[in-house]
N, C-alpha and C positions, 0 to 999 in steps of 0.2 A: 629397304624399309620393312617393318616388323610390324605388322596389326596385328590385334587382338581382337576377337569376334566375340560378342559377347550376344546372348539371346535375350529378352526377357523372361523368361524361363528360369534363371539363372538363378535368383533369387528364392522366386517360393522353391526353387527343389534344394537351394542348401537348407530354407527352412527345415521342409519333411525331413531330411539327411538327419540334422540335426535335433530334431524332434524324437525323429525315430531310434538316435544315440542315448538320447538320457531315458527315454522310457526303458531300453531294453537295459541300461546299466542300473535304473531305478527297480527293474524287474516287474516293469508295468506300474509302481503303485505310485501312484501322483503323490503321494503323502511325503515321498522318500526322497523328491526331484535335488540332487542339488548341482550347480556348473560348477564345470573344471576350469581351472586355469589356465589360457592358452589363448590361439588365435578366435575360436569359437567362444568364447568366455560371455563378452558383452550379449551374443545374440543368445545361448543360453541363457543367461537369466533373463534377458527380455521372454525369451517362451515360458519360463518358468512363472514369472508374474501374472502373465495371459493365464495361464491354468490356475494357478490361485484367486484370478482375480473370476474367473467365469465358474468354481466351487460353490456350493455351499454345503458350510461345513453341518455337521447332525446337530449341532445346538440352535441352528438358525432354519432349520428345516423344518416348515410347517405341519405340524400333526395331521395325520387322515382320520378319518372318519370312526375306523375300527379305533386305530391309538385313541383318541375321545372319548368313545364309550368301552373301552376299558378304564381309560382313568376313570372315569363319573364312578364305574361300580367301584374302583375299587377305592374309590373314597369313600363312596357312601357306607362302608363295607368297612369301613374303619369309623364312620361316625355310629355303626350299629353297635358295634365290638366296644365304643364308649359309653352306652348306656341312656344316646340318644334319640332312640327309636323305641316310637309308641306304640308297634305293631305286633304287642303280644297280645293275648285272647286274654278276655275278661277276669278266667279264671285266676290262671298264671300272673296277674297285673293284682288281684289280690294276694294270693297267697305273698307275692314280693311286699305289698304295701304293710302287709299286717303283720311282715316276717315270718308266717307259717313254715311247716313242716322240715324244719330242721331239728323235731327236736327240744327247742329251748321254750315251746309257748303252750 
């Protein structure tokens, strides 16, 4: 008679095996993961879904703090560049209202 000795063990280290096959034929980049066809097949794309599923991609990636106040200025920064902002000095706020100094008055 013929056993077969099996560990628990046996398992998660075909996982790593096979984790550590597609990363290295991905060349590391999750982006790129795809499974081969073969007897590894099914547990491949099962790890490949685990890493898609535990990502998140840059359009769903919450802004920090700096990204924030760079947008603010650089909106604001384009509502200035419109002709929406009233923070020019007295003078300059006439010479525009009365059309001065180009010239034609």
């Amino acid at each position: 008679m013929v056993g077969r000795l099996t560990s628990d063990d046996a398992e998660p280290k075909a996982e790593q095996r096979t984790l550590r096959s597609l990363l290295k034929r991905s060349n590391y980049a999750t982006s790129d993961l795809e499974a081969l066809v073969g007897p590894d097949g099914a547990r491949e794309q099962r790890i490949i879904a685990q890493i898609n599923d535990g990502m998140i991609m840059a359009d769903g990636y919450p802004a920090s703090k700096r990204q924030m106040v760079l947008a603010e200025r650089a909106a604001l920064s384009r509502w200035e560049d419109e002709g929406g902002s009233s923070s020019t000095s007295g003078t300059a706020q006439k010479q525009v209202l009365e059309g001065g100094d180009d010239g034609e008055g």
